[in-house]
C-alpha positions in Angstrom: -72.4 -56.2 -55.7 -68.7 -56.0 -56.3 -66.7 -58.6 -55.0 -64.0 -58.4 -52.2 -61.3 -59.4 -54.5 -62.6 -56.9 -57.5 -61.9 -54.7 -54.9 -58.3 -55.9 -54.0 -57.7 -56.0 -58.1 -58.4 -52.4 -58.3 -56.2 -51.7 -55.2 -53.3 -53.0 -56.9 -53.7 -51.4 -59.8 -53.7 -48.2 -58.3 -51.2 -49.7 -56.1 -53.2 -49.2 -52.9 -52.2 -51.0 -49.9 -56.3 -51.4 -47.9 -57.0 -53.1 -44.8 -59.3 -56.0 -44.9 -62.1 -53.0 -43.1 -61.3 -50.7 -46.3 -61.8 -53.2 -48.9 -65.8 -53.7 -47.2 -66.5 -50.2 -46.9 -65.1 -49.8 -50.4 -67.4 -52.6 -51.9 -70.3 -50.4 -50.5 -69.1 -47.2 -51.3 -68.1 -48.3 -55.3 -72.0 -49.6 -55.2 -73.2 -46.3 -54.7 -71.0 -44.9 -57.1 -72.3 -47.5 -59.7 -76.0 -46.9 -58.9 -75.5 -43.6 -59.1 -73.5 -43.1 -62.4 -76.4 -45.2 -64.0 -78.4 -42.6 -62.7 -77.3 -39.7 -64.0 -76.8 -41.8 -67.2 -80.8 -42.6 -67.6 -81.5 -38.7 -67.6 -82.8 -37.0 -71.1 -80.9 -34.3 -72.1 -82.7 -32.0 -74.9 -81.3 -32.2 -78.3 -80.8 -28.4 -78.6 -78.7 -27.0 -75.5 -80.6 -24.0 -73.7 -80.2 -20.5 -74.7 -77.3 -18.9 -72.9 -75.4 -15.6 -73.9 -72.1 -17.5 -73.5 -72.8 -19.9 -76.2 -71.9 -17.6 -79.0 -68.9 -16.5 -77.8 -65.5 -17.3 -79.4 -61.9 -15.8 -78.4 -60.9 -13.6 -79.7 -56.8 -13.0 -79.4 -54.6 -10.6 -80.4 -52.5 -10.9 -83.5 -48.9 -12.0 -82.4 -46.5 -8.9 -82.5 -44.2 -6.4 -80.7 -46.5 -4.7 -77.9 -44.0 -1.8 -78.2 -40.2 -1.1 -78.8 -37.9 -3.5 -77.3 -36.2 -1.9 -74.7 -38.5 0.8 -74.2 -38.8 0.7 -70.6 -36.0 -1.7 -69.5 -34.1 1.3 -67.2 -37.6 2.3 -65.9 -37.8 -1.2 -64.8 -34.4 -1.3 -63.4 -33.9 1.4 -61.2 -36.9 0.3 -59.3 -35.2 -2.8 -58.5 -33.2 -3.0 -55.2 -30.1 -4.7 -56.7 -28.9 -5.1 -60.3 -25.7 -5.5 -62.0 -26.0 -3.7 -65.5 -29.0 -5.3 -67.0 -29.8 -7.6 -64.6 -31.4 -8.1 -61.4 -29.4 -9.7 -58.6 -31.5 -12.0 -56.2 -30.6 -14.3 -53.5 -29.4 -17.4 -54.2 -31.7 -20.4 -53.4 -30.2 -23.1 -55.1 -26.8 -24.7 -53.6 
């Protein structure tokens, strides 16, 4: 079982601040944890991984480029907007 002051050690170094309360409930809880990460670590795992249709996949990505004409639809764009000033869209300022 994990010690009180293990406990407190770890605290600090995730700079915790626990009650004397939290630092027994932890020692219990990190226990549990323990027991249960050795566990899952005693489970056999086959050697091959089982058939799944997303095992073969790789990604495929498009080769780096101009979608389409620069510029193309830029006043398209800009009429929808509610405010602009020539090319640009005016907004609110947020920021002071």
């Amino acid at each position: 079982m994990i010690s009180a002051d293990e406990v407190k050690k770890l605290a600090d170094l995730g700079r915790l601040a626990l009650t004397d309360e939290e630092v027994e409930k932890l020692r219990g809880e990190i226990d549990s944890i323990v027991a249960y990460i050795d566990t899952v670590q005693k489970v056999q795992l086959p050697e091959k991984p089982a058939s799944s249709p997303y095992l073969d996949l790789e990604n495929v990505m498009r080769e780096d480029g101009e979608p389409h004409e620069t510029g193309v639809y830029t006043e398209e764009l800009l009429k929808q907007a509610p405010r602009r000033d020539g090319n640009y869209l005016k907004v609110k300022k947020i920021l002071g």
